[in-house]
C-alpha positions in Angstrom: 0.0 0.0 0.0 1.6 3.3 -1.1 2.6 6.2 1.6 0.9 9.6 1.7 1.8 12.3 -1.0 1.9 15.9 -0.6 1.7 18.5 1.5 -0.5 17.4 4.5 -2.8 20.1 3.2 -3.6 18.5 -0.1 -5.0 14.7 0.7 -7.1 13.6 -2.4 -10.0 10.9 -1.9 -8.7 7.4 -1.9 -5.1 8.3 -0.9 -3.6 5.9 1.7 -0.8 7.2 4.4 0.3 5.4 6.7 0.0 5.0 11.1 3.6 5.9 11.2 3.5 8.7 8.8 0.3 10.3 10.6 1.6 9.9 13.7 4.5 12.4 12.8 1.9 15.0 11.9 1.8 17.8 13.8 -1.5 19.1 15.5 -2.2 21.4 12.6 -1.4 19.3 10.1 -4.1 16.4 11.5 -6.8 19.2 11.3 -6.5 20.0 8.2 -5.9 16.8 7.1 -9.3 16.0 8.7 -11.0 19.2 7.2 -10.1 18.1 3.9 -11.5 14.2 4.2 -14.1 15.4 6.2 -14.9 17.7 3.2 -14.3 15.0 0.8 -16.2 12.4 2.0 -19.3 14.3 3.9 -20.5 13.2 7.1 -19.3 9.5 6.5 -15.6 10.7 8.1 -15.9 12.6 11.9 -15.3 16.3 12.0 -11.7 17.7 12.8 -12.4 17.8 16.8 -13.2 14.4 16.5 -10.6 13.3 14.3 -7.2 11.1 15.3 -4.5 10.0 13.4 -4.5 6.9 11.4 -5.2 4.9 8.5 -6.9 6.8 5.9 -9.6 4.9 3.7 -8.6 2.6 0.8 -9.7 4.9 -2.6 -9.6 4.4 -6.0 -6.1 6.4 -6.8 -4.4 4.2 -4.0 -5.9 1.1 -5.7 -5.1 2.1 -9.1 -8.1 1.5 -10.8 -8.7 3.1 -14.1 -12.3 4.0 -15.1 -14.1 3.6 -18.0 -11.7 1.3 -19.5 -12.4 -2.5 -21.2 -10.0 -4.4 -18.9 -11.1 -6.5 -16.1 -10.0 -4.6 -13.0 -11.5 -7.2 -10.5 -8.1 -8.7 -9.0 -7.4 -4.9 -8.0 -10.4 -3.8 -6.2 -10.4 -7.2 -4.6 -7.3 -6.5 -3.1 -8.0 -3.6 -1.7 -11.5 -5.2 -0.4 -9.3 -7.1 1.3 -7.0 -4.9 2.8 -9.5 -2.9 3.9 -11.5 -5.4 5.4 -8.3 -6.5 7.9 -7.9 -3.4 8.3 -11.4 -2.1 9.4 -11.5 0.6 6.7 -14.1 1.3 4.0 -13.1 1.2 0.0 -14.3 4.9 -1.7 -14.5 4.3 -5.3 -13.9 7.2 -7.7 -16.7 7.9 -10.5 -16.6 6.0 -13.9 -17.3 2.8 -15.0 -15.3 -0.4 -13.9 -15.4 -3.7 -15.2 -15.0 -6.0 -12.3 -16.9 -9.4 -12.3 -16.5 -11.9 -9.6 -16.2 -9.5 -6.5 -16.4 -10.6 -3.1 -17.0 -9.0 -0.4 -16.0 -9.6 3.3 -17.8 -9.4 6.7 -17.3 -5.7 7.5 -17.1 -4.3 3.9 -18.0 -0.6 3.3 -17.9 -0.1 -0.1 -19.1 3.3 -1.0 -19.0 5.2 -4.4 -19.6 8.5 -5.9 -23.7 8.8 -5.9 -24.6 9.0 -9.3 -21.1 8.2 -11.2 -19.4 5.2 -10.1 -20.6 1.9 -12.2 -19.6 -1.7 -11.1 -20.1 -3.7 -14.4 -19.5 -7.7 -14.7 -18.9 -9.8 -18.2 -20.4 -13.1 -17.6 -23.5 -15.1 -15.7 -21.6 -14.9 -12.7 -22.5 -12.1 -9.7 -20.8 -8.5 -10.2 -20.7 -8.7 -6.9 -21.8 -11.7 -3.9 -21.1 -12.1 -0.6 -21.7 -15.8 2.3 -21.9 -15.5 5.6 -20.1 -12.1 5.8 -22.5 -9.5 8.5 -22.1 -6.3 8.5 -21.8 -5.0 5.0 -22.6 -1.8 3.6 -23.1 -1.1 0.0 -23.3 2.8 -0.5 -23.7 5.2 -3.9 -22.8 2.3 -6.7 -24.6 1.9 -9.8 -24.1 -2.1 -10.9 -24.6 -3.6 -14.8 -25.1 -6.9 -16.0 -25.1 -6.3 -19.3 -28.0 -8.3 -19.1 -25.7 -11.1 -18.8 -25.4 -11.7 -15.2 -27.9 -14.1 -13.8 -28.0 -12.4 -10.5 -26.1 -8.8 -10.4 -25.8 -8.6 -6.4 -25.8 -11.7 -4.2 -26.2 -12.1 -0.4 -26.5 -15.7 1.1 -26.4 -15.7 5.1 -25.1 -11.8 5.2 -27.0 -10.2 8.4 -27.1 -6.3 9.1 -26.3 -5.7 5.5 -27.1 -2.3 4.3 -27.7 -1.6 0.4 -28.6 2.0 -0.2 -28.6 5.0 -2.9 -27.6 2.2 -5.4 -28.6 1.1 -8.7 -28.8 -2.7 -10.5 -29.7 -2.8 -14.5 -29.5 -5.2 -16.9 -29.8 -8.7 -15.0 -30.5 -11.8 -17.4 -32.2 -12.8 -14.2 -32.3 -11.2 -10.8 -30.9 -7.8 -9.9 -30.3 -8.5 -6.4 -30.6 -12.3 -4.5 -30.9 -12.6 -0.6 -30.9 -15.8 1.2 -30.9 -15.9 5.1 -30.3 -12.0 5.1 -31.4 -9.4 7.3 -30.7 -5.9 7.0 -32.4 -3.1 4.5 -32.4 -2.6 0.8 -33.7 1.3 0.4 -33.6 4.2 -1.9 -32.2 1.9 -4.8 -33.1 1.3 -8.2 -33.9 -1.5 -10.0 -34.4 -1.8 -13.8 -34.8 -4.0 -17.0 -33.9 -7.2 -14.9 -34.9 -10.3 -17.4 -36.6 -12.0 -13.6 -37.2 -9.9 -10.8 -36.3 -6.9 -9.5 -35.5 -8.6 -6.0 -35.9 -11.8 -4.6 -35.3 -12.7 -0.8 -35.0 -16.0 0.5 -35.8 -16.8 3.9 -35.6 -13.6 5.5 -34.6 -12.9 9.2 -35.5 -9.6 9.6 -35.4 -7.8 6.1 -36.7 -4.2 5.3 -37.0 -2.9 1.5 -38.3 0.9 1.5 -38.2 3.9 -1.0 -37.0 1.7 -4.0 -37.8 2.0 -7.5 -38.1 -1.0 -9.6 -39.3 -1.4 -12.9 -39.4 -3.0 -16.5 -39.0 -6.2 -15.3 -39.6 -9.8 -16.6 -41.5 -11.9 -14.3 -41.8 -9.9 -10.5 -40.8 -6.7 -9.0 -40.1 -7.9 -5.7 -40.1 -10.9 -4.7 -40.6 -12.7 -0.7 -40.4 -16.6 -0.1 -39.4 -19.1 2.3 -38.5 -22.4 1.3 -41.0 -23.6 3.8 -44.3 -21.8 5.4 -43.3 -19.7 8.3 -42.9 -16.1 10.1 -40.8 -14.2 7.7 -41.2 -10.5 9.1 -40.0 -8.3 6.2 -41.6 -5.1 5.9 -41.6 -3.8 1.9 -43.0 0.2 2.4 -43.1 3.2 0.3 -41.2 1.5 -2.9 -42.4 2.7 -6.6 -42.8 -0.6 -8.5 -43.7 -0.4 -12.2 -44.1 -2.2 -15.6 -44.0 -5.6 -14.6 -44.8 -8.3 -17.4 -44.9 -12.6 -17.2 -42.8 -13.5 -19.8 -42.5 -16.9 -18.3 -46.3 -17.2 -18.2 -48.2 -19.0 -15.7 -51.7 -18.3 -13.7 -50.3 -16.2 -11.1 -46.4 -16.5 -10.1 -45.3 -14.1 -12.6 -46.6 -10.7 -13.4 -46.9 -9.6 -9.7 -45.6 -5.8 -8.4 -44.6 -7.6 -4.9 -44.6 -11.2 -4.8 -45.1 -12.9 -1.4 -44.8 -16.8 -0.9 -44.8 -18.7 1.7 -43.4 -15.8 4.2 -45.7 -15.1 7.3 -46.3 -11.8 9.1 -45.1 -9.5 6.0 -45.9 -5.7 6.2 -46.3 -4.5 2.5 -47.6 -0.7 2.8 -47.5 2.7 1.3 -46.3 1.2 -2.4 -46.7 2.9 -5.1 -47.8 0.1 -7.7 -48.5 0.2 -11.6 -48.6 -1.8 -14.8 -48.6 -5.1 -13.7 -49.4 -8.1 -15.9 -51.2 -9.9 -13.3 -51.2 -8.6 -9.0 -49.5 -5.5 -7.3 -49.4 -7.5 -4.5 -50.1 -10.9 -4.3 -49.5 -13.3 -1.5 -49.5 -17.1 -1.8 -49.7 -19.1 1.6 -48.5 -16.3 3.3 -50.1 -15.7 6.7 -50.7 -12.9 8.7 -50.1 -10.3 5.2 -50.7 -6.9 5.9 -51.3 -5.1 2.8 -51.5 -1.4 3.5 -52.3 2.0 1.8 -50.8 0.9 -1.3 -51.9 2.7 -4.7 -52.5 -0.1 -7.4 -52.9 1.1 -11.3 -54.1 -0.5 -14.1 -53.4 -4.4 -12.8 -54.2 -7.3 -15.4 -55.6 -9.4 -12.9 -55.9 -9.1 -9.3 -55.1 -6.2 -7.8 -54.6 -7.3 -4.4 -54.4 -11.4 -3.5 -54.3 -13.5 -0.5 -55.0 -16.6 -2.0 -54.1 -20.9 -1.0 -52.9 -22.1 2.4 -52.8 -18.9 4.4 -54.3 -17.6 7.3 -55.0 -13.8 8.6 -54.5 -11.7 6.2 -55.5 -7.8 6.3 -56.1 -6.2 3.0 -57.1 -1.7 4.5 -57.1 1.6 3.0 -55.7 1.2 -0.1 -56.6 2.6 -3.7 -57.2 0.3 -6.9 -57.9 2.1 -9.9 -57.9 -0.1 -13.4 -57.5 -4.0 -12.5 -59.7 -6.8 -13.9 -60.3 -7.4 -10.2 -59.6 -5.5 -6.6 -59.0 -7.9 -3.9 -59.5 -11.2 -3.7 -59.0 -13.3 -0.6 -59.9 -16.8 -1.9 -59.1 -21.2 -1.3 -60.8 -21.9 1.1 -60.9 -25.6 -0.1 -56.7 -25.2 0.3 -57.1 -23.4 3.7 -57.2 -19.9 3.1 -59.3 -18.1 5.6 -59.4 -15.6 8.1 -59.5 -11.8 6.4 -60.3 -8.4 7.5 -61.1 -6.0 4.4 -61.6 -2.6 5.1 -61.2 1.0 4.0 -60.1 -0.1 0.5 -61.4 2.1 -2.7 -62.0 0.3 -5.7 -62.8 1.3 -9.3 -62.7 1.2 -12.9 -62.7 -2.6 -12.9 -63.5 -4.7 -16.3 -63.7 -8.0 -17.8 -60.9 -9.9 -19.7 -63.3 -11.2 -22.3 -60.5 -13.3 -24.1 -60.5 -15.4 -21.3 -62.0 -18.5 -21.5 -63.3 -18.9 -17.9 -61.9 -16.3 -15.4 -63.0 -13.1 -16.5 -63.0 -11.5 -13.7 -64.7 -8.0 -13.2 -65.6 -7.9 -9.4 -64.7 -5.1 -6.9 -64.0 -7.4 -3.6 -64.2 -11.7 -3.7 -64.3 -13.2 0.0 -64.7 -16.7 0.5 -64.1 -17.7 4.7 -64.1 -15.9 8.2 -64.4 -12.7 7.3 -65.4 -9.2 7.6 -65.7 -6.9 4.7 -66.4 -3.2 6.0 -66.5 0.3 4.7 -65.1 0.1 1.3 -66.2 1.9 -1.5 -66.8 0.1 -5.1 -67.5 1.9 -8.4 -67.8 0.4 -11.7 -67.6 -2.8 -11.3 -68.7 -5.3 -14.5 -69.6 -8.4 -12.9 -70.2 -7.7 -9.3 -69.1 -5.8 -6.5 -68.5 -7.9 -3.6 -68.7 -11.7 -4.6 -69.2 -13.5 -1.5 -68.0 -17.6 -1.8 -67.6 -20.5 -4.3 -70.0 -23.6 -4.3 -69.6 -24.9 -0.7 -67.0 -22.6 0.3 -68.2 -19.9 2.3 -68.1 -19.9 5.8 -68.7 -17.0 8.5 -69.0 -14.2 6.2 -69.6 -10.2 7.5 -70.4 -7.9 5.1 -71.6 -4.4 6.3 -71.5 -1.1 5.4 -70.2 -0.6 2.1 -70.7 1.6 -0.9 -71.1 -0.2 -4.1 -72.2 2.1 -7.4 -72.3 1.2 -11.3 -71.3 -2.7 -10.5 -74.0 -5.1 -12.3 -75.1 -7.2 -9.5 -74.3 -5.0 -6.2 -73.6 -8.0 -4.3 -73.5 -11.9 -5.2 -73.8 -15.0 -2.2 -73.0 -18.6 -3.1 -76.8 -20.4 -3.0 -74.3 -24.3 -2.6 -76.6 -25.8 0.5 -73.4 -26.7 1.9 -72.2 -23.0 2.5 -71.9 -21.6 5.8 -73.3 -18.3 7.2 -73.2 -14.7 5.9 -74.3 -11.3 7.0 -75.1 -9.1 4.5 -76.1 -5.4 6.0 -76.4 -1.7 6.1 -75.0 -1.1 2.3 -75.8 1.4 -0.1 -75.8 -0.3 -3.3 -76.7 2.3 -6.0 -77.1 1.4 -10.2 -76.6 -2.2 -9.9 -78.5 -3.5 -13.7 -79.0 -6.7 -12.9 -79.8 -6.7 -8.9 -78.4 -5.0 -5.6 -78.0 -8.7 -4.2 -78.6 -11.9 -5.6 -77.9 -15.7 -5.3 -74.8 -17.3 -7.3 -74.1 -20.5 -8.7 -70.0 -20.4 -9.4 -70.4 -17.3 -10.8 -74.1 -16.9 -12.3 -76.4 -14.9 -10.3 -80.2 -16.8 -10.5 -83.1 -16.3 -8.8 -84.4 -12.9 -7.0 -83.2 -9.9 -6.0 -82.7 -10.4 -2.4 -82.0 -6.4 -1.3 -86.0 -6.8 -2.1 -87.2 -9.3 0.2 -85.8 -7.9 3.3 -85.5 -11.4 5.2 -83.0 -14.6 5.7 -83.9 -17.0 2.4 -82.5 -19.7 4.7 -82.5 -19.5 8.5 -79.0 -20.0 9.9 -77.2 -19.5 6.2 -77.8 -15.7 5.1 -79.2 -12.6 6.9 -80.1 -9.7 5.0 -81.1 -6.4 6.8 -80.5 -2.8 6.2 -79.1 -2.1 2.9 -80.4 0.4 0.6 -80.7 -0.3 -2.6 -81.3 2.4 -5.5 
C-alpha cells in the first residue's frame, strides 16, 4: 500500500498514508488533514475535533483503478476489499465505470462510491458482486450492470445487518439483487430492466425494502419466499414498482408488483404500484399479510391477492384504480381463511373477455371468516362484492359498504353446503342486474334479495338494512 503524497494540506480521496506517517503530523497538520477528508467524504468521516490520526480509507487512486476502461480490474479492487476489510476501513470508489466481475465482499465491507457516477459492471453469468456469511456490510452510492448477462447482479446468502442503499442494479439476465438468510435493509435503490425480478429474498430474518424503485422487469418486482411456510417479518413500504410483465407465463407466479410466498407476518404498505401483468401485491400461503395503503394502477388481474394455504391476512385503506379485479382473498378448499377488508377504494374494474373462464370484473371476492367493512366500489362489471364458491363460504360479514355502477351489487353462493353470511347496512346504487342476488359459481339466479328484506334460509344468510337504488 503506497505512503501519503503531498503536503499534509492536499489529501485527495482514496489516498492511503500510513500509522507511522500520521503519527509524525503535527496538531495542525491532523486538522487539516481532517477538514479536507471530512470535506471530501461528507458526514461518513468525523469532524476535525473528533478526528485522530491513522489509517486513511482505501480509494480508488491508492488502488489504481482506471475508469471507464475495457479491462477487467477485479483482481485490483479485490485487493483492496481485502486490505480494507483486515484493516477495518471502508473502500471509496472514484466515478466511472469499472469492469469488475467476480467480487467478493468480506464481513465488514464498506464499499461506497460516488452517488450518481461510479458503475460496477460484470462480463459473464456470474454475480458482479456476492457475498456468504459475511455480516455487517454496507453497499453505499454504486450503480451495478449486467449487461443483461449476469444471472443475479448482487448476491447475499447468510449476510445479516447488511445495508444496500442509494444504489442502482440494471441489466440482469435474471435477478438484480438475491438474498438468502439476510437481514438488514435494501432502500432508496433502483432496480431496472432485470430479465426475472427486481429482487428476490429467501428466507428472511428480519429484512426491510423501502423507498426503492423498480421497474421493466420480466416476471416480478419484488419478490418474498421461504423455502418452507413460516414467520418471515419483512416489511416492503413506500417502494415505486412499475411495468412488470410474465414472460415466463403462468396463472399467477409471474406478473406480480410484490410477490409474497410462503413468508408469514409480512408488512407490505404505502407502495406505489403500476402496470402489472397480473397482481401489485399478491400473497400465496403467506399468513398474517398486511397489505396497507398501497396505490395499485391498471393491474391485469388481481389487484390485491391473499389466496391458497394462508391464514389472517388484512387487506385496508388502499386505492385500486384499473385492475380486472380488486382484492381477492380466496381457497378456502386449500385453507385460506381468516381476512379483515376494510377502507379499500376500488374502481374502474372490467372484464378480460379473451379469457375462456376467469373473467373476472368484481370489486372485492371473500370466501371464509371474514369481515368486509367500509369500502367503496364503483364500476364494477360483474359484481361488487362476490361473497363464496360452491360450498366454500363460511362465517361471512359484510356491512357497510358503498357499491355504485357494479352489475349485481352483491352476489352470495346459494351451494346448501355453504356456511353463514351477514349481508347489512350497504348502499348499493345502479346495480342493472340486482343489488344482491344468489350465485351459482359465478351466475347470479333467482331474485333480487335487497328486495325481500328477510334470511332466504335461516341460519345460512341474513339480509337487513341495505339500501338499494
Amino acid at each position: 500500500m503506497g505512503g501519503c503524497t503531498g503536503s499534509p494540506g492536499r489529501i485527495l480521496p482514496g489516498m492511503i498514508f500510513n500509522g507511522a506517517a500520521a503519527v509524525n503530523l503535527n496538531r495542525r497538520a491532523v486538522l487539516a488533514t481532517s477538514t479536507g477528508l471530512a470535506f471530501a467524504f461528507g458526514t461518513l468521516l468525523p469532524t476535525a475535533e473528533q478526528a485522530v490520526p491513522g489509517p486513511a480509507p482505501a480509494g480508488g487512486e491508492a488502488i489504481g483503478l482506471h475508469p471507464d476502461t475495457e479491462h477487467v480490474q477485479t483482481a485490483l479492487l479485490q485487493a483492496a476489499i481485502d486490505a480494507a476489510q483486515a484493516n477495518s476501513r471502508p473502500v471509496f470508489l472514484p466515478p466511472g465505470r469499472f469492469l469488475v466481475p467476480g467480487l467478493k465482499l468480506r464481513r465488514g465491507t464498506r464499499l461506497i462510491g460516488a452517488y450518481g457516477a461510479t458503475t460496477l459492471a460484470g462480463l459473464g453469468e456470474e454475480p458482479v458482486i456476492s457475498a456468504h456469511d459475511a455480516s455487517d456490510i454496507l453497499i453505499d452510492g454504486i450503480s451495478f450492470d449486467g449487461l443483461e448477462r449476469a444471472a443475479t447482479i448482487i448476491a447475499l446468502v447468510n449476510c445479516h445487518r447488511f445495508r444496500l442503499s442509494r444504489a442502482e442494479a440494471r441489466n440482469a439476465a435474471g435477478l438484480g439483487v438475491r438474498l438468502e438468510g439476510c437481514s438488514g435493509s435494501i432502500h432508496d435503490c433502483q432496480l431496472t430492466h432485470c430479465g426475472d425480478a427486481g429482487i428476490l429474498a429467501l428466507d428472511s430474518t428480519g429484512l426491510e425494502i423501502a423507498r426503492n424503485t423498480v421497474s421493466f422487469c420480466g416476471n416480478n418486482g419484488i419478490q418474498v419466499w421461504r423455502s418452507q411456510c413460516g414467520v418471515d417479518g419483512s416489511m416492503v413500504t413506500g417502494n415505486r414498482i412499475s411495468n412488470i410483465a410474465a414472460q415466463d407465463g403462468g396463472d399467477g407466479p409471474n406478473g406480480n408488483g410484490i410477490n409474497v410466498f410462503r413468508a408469514g407476518n409480512v408488512m407490505i404498505a404505502n407502495n406505489m404500484i403500476s402496470d402489472c401483468a397480473f397482481s401489485a401485491v399478491r400473497g400465496n400461503a403467506a399468513s398474517n399479510i398486511q397489505i396497507i395503503a398501497n396505490s395499485c394502477l391498471r393491474l391485469g388481474e388481481v389487484a390485491l391477492y391473499a389466496e391458497f394455504g394462508f391464514e389472517g391476512a388484512v387487506i385496508a385503506q388502499n386505492i385500486v384504480d384499473t385492475s380486472a379485479s380488486g382484492i381477492a382473498v380466496t381457497n378456502f378448499n386449500e385453507g385460506g381463511r381468516l381476512a379483515a377488508v376494510q377502507g379499500n377504494l376500488i374502481r374502474n374494474l372490467f372484464r378480460r373477455e379473451h379469457e375462456p373462464v376467469d373473467k373476472r370484473g368484481e370489486g372485492i371476492t371473500i370466501e371464509a371468516d371474514a369481515a368486509v367493512s367500509g369500502n367503496t366500489i364503483e364500476q364494477a362489471p360483474t359484481a361488487g362484492i362476490s361473497i363464496g364458491w360452491g360450498p366454500y363460504m363460511r362465517d361471512v360479514s359484510v356491512t357497510g359498504n358503498v357499491i355504485r355502477k357494479a352489475r349485481v351489487g352483491i352476489t352470495i353462493s346459494s351451494d346448501q353446503a355453504a356456511g353463514p353470511c351477514l349481508i347489512a347496512n350497504n348502499v348499493i346504487s345502479g346495480s342493472e342486474d340486482g343489488a344482491i342476488r344468489a350465485m351459482d359459481h359465478g351466475r347470479a339466479h333467482g331474485p333480487d334479495l335487497a328486495l325481500a328484506h328477510s334470511a332466504t334460509k335461516p341460519g345460512w344468510i341474513s339480509i337487513t338494512g341495505n339500501l338499494a337504488t
